[in-house]
C-alpha positions in Angstrom: 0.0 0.0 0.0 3.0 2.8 0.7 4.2 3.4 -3.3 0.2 4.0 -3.9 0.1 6.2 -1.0 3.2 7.5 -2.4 2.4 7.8 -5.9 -1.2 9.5 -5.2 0.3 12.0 -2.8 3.0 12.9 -5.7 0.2 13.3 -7.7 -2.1 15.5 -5.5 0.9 17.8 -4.8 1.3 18.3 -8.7 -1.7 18.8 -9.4 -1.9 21.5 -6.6 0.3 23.1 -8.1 -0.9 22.8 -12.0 -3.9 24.3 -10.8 -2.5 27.2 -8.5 0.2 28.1 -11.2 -2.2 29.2 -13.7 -2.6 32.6 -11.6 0.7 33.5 -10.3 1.4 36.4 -12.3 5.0 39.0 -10.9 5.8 41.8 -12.3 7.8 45.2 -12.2 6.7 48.6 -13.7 8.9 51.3 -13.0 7.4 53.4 -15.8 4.5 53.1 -18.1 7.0 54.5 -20.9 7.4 51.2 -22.9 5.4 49.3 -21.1 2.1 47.4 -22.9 1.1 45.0 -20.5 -1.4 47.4 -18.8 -3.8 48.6 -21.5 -6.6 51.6 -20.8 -10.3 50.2 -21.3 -12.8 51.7 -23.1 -16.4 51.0 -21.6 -19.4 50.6 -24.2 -21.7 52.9 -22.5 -18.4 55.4 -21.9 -17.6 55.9 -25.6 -15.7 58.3 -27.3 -15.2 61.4 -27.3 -15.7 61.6 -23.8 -12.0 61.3 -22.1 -10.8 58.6 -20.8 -7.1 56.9 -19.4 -3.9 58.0 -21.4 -0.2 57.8 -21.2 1.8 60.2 -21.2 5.6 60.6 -20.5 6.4 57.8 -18.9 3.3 58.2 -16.9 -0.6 56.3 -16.9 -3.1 59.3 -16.4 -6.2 58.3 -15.4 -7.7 61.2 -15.3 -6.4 64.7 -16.7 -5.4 68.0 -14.1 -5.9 69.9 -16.9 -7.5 70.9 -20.5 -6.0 67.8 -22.4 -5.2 66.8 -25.7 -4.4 63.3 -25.1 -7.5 62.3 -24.5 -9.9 65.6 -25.3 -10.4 66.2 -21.4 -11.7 69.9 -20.5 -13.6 71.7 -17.7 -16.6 71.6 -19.7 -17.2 67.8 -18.7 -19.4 66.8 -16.6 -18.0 63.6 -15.7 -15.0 61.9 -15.8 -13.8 58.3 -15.9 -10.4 56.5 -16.9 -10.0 52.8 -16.1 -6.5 50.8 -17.0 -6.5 46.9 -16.0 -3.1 44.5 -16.5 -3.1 42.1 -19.0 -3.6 39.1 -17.3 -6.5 37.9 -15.2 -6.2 35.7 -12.0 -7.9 32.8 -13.0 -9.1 31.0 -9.5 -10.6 28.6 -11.0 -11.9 26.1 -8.6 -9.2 26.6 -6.2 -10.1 27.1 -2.4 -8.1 29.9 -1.4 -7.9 33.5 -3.2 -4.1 33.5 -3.1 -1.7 35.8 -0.8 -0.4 38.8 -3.1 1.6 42.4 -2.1 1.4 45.1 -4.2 2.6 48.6 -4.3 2.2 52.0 -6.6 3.5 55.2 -6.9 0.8 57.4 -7.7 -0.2 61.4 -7.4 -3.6 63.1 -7.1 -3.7 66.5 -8.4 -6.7 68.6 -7.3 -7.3 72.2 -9.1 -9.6 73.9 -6.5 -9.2 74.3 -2.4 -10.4 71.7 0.2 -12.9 70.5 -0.4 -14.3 71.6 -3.7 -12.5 69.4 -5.5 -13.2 65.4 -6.3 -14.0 62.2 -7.1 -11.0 60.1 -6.3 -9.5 56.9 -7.4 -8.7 53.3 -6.2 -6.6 50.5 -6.9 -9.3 47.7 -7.3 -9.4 43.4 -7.8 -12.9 42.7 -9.7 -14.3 39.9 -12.1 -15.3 42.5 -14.6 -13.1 44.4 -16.9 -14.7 47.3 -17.8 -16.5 50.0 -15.6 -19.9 49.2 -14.9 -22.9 51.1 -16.2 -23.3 54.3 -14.2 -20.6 53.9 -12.5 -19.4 57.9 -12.9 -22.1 58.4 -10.2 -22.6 58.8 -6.3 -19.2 58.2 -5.6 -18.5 55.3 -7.4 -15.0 55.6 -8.7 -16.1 53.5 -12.0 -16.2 50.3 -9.9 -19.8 50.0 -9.2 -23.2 50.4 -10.3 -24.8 52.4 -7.6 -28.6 52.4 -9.4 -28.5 48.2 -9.3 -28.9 46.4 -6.3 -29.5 43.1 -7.9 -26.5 42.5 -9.6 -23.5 40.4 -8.1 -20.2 42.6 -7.3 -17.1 40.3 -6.4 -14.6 43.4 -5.7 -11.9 44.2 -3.7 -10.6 48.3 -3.9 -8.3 50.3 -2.0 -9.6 53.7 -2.3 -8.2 57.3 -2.0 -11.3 59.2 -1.9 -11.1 63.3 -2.3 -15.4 63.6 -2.3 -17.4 63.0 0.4 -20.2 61.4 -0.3 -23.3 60.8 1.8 -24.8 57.3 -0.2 -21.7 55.7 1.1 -21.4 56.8 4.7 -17.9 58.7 3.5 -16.2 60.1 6.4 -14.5 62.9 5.1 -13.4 64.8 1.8 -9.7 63.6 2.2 -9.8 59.4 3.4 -8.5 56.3 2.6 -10.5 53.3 2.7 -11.0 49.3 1.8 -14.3 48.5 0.3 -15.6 44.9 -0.7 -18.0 44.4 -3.0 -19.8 47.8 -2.4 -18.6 51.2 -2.2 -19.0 51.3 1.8 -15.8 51.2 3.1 -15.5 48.2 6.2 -12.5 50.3 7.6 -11.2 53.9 6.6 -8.8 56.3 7.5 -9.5 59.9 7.6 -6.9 61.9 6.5 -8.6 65.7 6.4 -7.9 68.6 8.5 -10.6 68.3 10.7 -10.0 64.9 11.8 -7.3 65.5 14.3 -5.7 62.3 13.3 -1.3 61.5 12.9 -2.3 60.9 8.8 -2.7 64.9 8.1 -0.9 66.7 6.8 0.8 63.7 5.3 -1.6 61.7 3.7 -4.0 64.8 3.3 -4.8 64.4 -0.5 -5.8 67.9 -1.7 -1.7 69.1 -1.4 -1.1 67.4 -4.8 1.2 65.0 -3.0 2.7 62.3 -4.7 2.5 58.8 -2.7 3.2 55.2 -2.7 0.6 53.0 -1.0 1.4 48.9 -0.4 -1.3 46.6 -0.6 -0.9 43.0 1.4 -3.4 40.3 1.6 -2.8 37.1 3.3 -4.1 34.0 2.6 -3.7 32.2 5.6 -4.7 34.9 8.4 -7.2 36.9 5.7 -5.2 40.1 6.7 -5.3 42.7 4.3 -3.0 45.8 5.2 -2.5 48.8 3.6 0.6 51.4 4.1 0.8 54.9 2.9 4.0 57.3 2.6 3.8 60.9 1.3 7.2 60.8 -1.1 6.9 65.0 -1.7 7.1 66.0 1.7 9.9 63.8 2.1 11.8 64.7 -1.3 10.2 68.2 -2.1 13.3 68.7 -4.8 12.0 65.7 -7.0 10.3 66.6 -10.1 9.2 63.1 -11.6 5.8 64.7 -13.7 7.3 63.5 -17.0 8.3 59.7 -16.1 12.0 60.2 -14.1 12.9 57.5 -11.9 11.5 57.8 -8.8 12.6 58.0 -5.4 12.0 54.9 -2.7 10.8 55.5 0.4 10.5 52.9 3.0 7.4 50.8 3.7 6.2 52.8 6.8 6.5 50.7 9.8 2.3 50.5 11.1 -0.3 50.0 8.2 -2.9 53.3 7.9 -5.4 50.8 7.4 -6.1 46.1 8.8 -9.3 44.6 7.8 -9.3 40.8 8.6 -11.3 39.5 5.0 -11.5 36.3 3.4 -11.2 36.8 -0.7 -11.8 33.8 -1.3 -15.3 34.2 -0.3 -15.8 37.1 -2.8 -13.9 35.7 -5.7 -14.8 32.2 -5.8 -14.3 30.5 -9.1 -13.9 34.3 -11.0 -11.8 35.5 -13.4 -10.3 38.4 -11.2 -9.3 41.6 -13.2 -6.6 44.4 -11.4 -5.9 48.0 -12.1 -6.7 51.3 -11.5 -9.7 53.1 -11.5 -10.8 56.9 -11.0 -13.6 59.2 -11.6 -13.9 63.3 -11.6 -16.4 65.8 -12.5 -14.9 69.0 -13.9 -17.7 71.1 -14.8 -18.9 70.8 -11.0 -16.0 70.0 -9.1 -12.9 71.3 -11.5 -10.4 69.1 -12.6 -8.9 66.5 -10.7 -5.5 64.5 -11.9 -5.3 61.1 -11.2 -1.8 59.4 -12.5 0.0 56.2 -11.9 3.9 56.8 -12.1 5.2 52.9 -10.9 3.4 49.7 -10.3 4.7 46.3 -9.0 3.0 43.1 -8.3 3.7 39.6 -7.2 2.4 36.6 -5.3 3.8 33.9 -3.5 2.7 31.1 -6.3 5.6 29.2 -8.8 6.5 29.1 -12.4 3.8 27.8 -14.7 4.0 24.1 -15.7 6.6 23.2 -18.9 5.0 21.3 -21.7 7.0 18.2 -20.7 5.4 18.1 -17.2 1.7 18.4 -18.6 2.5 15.6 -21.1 3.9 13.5 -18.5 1.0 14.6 -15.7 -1.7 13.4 -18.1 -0.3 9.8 -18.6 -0.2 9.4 -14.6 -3.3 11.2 -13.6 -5.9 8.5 -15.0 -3.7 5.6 -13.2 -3.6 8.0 -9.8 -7.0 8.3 -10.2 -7.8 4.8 -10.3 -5.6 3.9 -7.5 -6.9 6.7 -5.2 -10.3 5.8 -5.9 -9.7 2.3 -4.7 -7.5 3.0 -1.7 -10.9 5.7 -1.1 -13.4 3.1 -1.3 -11.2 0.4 1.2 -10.7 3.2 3.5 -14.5 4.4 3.9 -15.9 1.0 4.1 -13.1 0.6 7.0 -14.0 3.5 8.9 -17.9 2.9 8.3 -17.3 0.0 9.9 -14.9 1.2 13.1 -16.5 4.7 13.8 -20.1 4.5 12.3 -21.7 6.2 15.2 -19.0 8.8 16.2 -18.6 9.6 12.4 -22.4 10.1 12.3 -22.4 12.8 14.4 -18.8 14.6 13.4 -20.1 14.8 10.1 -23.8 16.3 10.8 -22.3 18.3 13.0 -19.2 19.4 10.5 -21.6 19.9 7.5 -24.1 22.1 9.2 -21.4 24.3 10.7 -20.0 24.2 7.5 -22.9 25.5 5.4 -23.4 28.2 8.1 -20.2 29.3 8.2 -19.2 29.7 4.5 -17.4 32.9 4.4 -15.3 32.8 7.7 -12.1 31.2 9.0 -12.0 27.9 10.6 -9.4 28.2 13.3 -8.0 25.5 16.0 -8.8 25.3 19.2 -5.3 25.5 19.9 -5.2 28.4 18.1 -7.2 30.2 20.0 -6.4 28.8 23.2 -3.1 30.2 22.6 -4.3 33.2 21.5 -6.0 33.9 24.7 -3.3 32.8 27.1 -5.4 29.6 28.0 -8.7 31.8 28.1 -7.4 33.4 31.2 -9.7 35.1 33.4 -7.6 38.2 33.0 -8.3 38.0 29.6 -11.5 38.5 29.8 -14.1 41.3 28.9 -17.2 40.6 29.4 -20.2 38.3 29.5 -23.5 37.6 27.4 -26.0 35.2 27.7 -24.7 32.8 26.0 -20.5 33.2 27.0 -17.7 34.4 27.5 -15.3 36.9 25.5 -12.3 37.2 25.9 -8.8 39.1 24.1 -7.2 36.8 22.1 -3.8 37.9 20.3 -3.4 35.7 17.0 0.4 34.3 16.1 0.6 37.5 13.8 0.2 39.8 16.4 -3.6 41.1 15.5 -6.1 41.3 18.0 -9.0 39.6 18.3 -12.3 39.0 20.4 -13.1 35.3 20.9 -16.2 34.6 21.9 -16.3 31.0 24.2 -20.3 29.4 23.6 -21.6 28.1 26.9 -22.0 24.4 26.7 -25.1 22.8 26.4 -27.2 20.0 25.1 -28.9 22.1 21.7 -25.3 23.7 21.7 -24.8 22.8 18.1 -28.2 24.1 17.1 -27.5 27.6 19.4 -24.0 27.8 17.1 -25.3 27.2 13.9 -28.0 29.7 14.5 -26.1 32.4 16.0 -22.9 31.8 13.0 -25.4 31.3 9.7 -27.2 34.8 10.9 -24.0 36.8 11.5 -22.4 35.5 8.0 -25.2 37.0 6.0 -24.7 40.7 7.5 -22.4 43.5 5.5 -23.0 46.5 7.4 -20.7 49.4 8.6 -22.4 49.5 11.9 -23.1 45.5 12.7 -20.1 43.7 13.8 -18.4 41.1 11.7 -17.7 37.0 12.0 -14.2 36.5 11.0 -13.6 32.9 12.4 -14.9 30.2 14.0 -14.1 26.9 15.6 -16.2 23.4 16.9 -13.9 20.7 17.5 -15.8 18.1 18.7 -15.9 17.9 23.3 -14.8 21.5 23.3 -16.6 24.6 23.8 -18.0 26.1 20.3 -15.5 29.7 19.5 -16.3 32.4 17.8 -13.8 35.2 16.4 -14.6 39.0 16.0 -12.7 41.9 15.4 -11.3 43.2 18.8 -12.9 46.8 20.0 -10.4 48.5 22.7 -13.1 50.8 23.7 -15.3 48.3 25.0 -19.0 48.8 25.2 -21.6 51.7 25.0 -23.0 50.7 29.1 -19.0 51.7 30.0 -19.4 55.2 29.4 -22.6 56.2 29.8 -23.2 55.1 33.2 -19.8 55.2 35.0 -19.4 59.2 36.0 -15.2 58.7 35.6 -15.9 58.2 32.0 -19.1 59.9 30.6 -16.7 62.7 29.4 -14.9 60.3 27.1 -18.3 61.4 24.9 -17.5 64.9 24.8 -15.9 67.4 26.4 -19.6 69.9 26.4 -22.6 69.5 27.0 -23.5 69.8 23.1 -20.2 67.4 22.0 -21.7 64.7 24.3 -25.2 65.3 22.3 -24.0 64.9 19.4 -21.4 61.7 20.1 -24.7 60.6 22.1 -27.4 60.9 19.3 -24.8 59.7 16.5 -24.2 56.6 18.3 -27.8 56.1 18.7 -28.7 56.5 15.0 -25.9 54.3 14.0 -27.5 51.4 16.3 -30.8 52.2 14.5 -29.6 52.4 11.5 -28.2 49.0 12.0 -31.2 47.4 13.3 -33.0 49.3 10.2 -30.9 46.9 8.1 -31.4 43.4 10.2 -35.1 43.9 10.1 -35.2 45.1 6.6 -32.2 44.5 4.4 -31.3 40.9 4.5 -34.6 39.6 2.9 -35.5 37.9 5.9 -36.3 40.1 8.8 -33.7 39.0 11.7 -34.2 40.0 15.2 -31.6 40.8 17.4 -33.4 40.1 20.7 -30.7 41.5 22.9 -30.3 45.1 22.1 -28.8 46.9 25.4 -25.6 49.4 25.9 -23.5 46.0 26.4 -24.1 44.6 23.3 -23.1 48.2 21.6 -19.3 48.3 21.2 -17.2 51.0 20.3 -14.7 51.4 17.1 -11.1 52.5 18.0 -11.1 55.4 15.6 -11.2 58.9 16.0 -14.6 59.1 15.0 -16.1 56.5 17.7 -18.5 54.3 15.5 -21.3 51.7 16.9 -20.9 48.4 16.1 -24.2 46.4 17.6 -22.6 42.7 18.5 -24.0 39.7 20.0 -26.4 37.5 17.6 -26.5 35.0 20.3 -30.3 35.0 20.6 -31.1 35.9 17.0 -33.8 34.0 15.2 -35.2 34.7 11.5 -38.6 35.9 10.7 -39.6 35.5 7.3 -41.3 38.7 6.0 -45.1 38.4 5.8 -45.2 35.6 8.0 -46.4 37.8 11.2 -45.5 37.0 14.7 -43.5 33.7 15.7 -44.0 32.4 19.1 -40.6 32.1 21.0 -39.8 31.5 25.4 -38.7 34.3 26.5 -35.2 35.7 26.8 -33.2 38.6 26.6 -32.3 41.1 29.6 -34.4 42.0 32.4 -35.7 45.3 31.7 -34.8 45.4 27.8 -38.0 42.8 26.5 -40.7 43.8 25.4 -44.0 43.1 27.3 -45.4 41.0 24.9 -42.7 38.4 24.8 -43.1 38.4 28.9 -46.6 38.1 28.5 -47.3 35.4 25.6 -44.0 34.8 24.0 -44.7 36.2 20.9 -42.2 38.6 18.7 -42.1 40.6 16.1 -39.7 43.0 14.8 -41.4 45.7 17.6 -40.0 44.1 20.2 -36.1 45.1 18.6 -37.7 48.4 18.6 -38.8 48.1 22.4 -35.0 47.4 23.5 -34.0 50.3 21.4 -35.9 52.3 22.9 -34.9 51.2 26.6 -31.4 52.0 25.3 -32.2 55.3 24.2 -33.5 56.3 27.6 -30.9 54.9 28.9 -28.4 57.1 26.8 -30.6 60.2 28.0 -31.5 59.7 31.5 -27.9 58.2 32.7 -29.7 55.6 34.4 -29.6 51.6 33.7 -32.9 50.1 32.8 -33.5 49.0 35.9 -32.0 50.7 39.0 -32.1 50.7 42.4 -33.4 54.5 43.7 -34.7 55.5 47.3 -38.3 55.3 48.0 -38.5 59.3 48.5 -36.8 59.6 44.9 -39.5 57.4 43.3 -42.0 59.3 45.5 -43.4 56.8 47.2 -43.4 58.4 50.4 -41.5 55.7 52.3 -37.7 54.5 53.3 -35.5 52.2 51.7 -34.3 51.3 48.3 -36.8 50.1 45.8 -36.4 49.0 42.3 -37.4 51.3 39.1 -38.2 50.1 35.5 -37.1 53.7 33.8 -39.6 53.2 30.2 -42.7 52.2 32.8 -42.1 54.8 35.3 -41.9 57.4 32.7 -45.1 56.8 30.9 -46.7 56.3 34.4 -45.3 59.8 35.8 -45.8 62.0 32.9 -49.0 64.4 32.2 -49.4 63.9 28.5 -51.4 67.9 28.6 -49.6 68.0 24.6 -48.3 65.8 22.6 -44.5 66.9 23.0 -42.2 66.7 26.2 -42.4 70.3 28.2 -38.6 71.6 29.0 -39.2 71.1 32.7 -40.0 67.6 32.1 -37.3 67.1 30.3 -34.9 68.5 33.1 -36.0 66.3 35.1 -35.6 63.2 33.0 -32.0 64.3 31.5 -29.2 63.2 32.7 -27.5 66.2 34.7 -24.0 65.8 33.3 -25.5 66.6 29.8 -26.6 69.9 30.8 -24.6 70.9 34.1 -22.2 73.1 32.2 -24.9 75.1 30.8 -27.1 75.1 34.0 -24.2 76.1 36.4 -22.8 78.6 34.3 -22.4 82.0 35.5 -20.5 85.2 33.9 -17.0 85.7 33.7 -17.3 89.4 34.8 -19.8 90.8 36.6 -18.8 94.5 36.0 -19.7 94.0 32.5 -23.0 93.9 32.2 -23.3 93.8 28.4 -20.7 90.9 28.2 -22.9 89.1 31.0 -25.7 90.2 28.6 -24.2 88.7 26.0 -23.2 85.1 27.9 -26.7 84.8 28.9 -27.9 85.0 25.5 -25.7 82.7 24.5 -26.0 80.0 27.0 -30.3 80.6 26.7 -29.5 79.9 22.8 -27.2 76.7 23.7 -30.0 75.5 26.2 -33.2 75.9 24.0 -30.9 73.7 20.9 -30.1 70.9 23.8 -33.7 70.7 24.9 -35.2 70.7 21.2 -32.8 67.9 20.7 -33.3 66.0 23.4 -36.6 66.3 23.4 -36.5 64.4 20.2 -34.5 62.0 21.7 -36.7 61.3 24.8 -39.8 61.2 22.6 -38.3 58.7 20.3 -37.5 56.3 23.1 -40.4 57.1 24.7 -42.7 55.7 21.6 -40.0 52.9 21.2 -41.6 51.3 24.4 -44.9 52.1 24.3 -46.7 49.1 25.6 -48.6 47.6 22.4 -46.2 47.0 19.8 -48.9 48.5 17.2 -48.2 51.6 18.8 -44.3 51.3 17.9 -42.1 53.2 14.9 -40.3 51.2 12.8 -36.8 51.2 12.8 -36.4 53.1 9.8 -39.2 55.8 11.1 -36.4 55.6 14.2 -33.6 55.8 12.3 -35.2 58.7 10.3 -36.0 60.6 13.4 -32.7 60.5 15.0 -31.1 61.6 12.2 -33.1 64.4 10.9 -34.3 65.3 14.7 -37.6 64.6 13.4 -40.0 65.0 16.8 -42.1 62.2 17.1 -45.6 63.2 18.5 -46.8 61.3 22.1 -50.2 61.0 22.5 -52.7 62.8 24.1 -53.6 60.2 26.6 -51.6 57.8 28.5 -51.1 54.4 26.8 -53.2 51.4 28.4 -51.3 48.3 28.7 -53.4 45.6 27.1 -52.4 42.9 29.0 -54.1 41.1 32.0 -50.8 42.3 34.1 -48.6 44.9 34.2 -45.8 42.6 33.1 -42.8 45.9 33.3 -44.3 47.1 37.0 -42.6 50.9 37.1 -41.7 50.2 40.1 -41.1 47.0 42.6 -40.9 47.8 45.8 -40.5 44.8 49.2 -44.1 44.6 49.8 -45.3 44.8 46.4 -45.4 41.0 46.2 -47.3 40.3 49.7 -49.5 42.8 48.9 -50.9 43.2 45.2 -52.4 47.1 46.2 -49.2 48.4 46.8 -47.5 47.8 43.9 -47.6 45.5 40.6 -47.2 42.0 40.3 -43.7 41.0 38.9 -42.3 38.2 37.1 -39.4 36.8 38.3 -37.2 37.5 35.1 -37.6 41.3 36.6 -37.0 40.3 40.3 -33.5 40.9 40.9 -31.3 43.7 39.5 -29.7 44.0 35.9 
């Protein structure tokens, strides 16, 4: 049996490599002077004589900086686009992985008006088309997508450098550097303009007609892609390389600008991947914008491609591999049939659910990860959800990842499969993303995430040492406040709406709301781990319930059923939450809650408010508000008194300042307040929708109450306002209370 063994692993190993060869492609461009192997493309729908790529002196100009007569570019255009692809395409074929490549390019963007008037931008992109897509001039689209079709497949991957902020794809800035897959939403970014107070401006600020060299890395085996910028004109102001001199090298800067932990061989599966450059402008609007490539060089880490001997030879000992594998194959399963019927039963049930669920993200060890998190030591950990664990975990390359460790139970499988096949669907800028996984049969199930060092919303809106981590005034921590809110919202917008299936989150609190570690502070809502899908139309599903005391909906307390209202209910808990400073059920003195007795006593904060408000109008009165804000979001303003009391026109002055700030804080608020309010009214019919929510928040649309308090139409007050010692010996005094609300949060 060992030459068969041997002969069949020579042949696997060839053929490996027969079929990974066909897509190694290496190459150097130091200029485009001679050089034929990258051609411009001319799209259909982007004919002549509207300008296009073009190169000139040594040099591939995507776009033109000026009236040109290379390719009849002038300020009278309305749009813009020049596209160049290298000859060859990556041909995957049916092989597993998308294979580990490092690139780099030399490359200027010249921009003929001040920040930020100018625009579009360009990218560096990896797609299974060639030529722009239709429409692709438009809403920011660099000539790599179609922004006007939502039903047509993108496999892309693009690097872009981005001069045009644009508000369909979430842009961050006029001046930013981003990865995008498959849409023009970048997964990570960096913002390089002046306003965002970051270590990449001035360098990488890309409206000072800097020339730069980026380096793109992807790896196959970790999924890291890694992107580095350095600014060669600051650093060699002397050089003038505009007509295709040799240009200066600078070193690959130490730290990447950008990391996003991908796997391409999700998105590129069995394609014929095209790369090149791509960039858009719009001179008649915007004024010209230059886009040129001055270098380019490629490679990956594959071999040679096969010599016509080898093929000759490989086909006269494939069939007889074949053969001999099949048999050895057959004699083998039969064997292990046999041996390990039962335990293979189950491995393999097991395996191919997982499997399907988990198409499009890692499989790691448990070694791996055991290693990663020192053993899944208890320092290590940083937090805890319903179902697990999480803990840091610090991979062999030095990245940083959150691994979540599944509780152990007997539908654990089922619980896995569920929480995995829901979280590999979701693309969104504001959910957060699967990147591995592992189930190794008698271990706990793991799940891998990216790593936020900020921790979790609950962190700093509650503990007084950090609340001014949100901003430094009263109006900065509004705003941080209400964008994080709207980003959650938005988020749930998409679960409930954009996946086809409506998928409820079921756990939406402050803990489950982590924060990105860039400047900007992003949400990213986590935790799937009581997810379940609702088909749309289908109505209501009936489901136990679960969740956090104080965050479910009535209904689901009362008779188990949900809908997408009762994500809306927890959102609006967490609103008030975010406004009143106050957990969702807290402990308060008897006084406070104006009972008129001793002792601490228990208060549900969305029940006591409807309860304790007179609804005389249909909006919040500013008194009311005061006393439902949090003080730290208006102490500043409330405590402020003037500088110098001599001047009584400067005084004059700072009063009518701070009554201005005051008035735009309440308005606000009071937007805020109302919007959680209607979040938890009682009957879900009574609820927004998440995109009426998400609508609100971000356009401070005020959401009317109504004129009379809401009635709770349920036999029992199943969220009591308040639970107080003798509220369960004596019905009169209080509301009855289910036990899943009897203790504290």
């Amino acid at each position: 049996m060992t030459p068969v063994w041997t002969l069949i692993m020579i042949m696997a190993a060839w053929r490996s490599q027969f079929s990974e060869r066909v897509i190694a492609i290496d190459f150097e461009i130091p200029s485009f002077r001679d050089y034929d192997n990258v051609s411009v493309v001319q799209q259909s729908w982007y004919a002549p004589p509207s300008p296009n790529a073009f190169k000139s002196g040594g040099a591939l100009w995507l776009t033109a900086a000026t009236n040109s007569s290379s390719n009849n570019a002038s300020e009278a255009d309305e749009r813009n686009l020049g596209r160049a692809v290298y000859r060859d395409s990556l041909r995957t074929g049916d092989a597993k992985l998308f294979p580990s490549f490092a690139t780099s390019f030399t490359f200027q963007i010249i921009t003929t008006r001040h920040f930020p008037d100018c625009g579009s931008g360009m990218a560096f992109f990896m797609s299974d088309i060639r030529e722009a897509p239709l429409n692709s001039t438009s809403m920011g689209a660099l000539g790599l997508v179609n922004p006007y079709s939502t039903s047509q497949p993108r496999s892309l991957f693009a690097v872009e450098f981005d001069t045009r902020k644009s508000s369909d794809n979430d842009d961050v800035s006029d001046s930013h550097i981003g990865v995008n897959i498959n849409s023009m939403q970048s997964l990570t970014y960096t913002d390089t303009s002046p306003s965002s107070s970051s270590a990449y401006y001035p360098e990488l600020f890309l409206y000072n007609n800097s020339t730069f060299t980026a380096w793109v890395q992807y790896n196959a085996s970790t999924h890291l892609i890694e992107v580095w910028v350095a600014n060669i004109h600051i650093n060699n102001s002397s050089m003038n390389f505009s007509q295709g001199n040799v240009l200066p090298t600078v070193p690959r800067p130490v730290q990447p600008c950008l990391q996003l932990v991908y796997n391409l061989s999700a998105v590129f599966f069995n394609k014929d991947v095209y790369m090149g450059f791509s960039a858009t402008s719009a001179p008649s609007r915007q004024g010209m914008e230059g886009h040129v490539i001055y270098s380019w060089n490629f490679t990956n880490d594959l071999d040679r491609r096969p010599n016509e001997g080898e093929l000759k030879l490989y086909k006269v000992l494939a069939p007889v591999a074949a053969g001999l594998a099949l048999l050895v194959i057959l004699i083998l399963t039969c064997i292990i049939l046999v041996r390990r019927r039962r335990n293979l039963e189950m491995r393999s049930g097991a395996g191919q659910r997982i499997q399907r669920a988990l198409q499009t993200a890692r499989p790691f060890s448990y070694a791996e990860l055991e290693s990663a998190t020192n053993g899944f030591d208890e320092k290590r950990k940083v937090g805890e959800g319903g179902y697990g664990a999480v803990y840091k975990g610090i991979l062999q390359g030095g990245a940083l990842v959150a691994v979540k460790r599944l509780k152990r139970s007997l539908m654990m499988e089922k619980d896995f499969c569920n929480e995995a096949s829901i979280i590999r669907k979701v693309r969104h800028r504001y959910l957060l993303e699967l990147h591995g996984w592992c189930y190794e049969e008698g271990r706990d199930a793991l799940l891998v995430s990216q790593f936020m060092n900020r921790g979790s919303l609950d962190r700093y809106i509650f503990d007084t040492r950090r609340k001014g981590e949100l901003g430094s005034s009263p109006m900065a921590q509004k705003e941080m406040r209400v964008r994080l809110l709207t980003q959650v919202a938005t988020a749930l917008e998409y679960l409930h709406k954009g996946l086809g299936e409506c998928v409820l989150h079921r756990d939406v609190k402050a803990a489950n709301v982590l924060l990105s570690d860039d400047t900007q502070m992003e949400a990213r809502l986590c935790d799937f781990g009581l997810a379940r899908l609702i088909s749309h139309g289908r109505g209501p599903v009936t489901m136990s319930a679960a969740g956090t005391p104080g965050y479910v909906a009535p209904e689901i307390l009362y008779n188990g059923v949900a809908t997408d209202k009762a994500d809306v209910y927890s959102f609006g808990v967490l609103v008030l939450e975010v406004a009143t400073g106050r957990h969702a059920i807290s402990f308060v003195s008897a006084r406070t809650a104006f009972l008129g007795q001793e002792g601490p006593v228990q208060l549900h904060i969305p029940s006591a408010l409807w309860s304790s408000l007179s609804l005389e109008q249909d909006t919040l009165s500013d008194q009311q508000l005061l006393q439902i804000l949090d003080s730290s979001l208006l102490y500043n303003v409330l405590h402020a008194a003037p500088t110098s009391p001599s001047s009584s026109r400067q005084s004059s002055h700072e009063e009518d300042d701070l009554s201005r700030t005051m008035k735009t804080l309440l308005n606000d608020w009071r937007c805020v307040v109302q919007v959680g309010l209607m979040c938890c009214h009682p009957s879900p019919e009574g609820r927004p929708s998440m995109k009426e929510v998400s609508r609100a928040l971000d356009q401070k649309l005020l959401i009317p109450l109504p004129r009379t308090k809401p009635t709770v139409p349920y036999q029992f007050p199943v969220h009591p306002w308040v639970v107080t010692s003798n509220s369960l010996s004596n019905p009169s005094s209080g509301y009855l209370v289910p036990s899943l609300l009897s203790g504290p949060r």
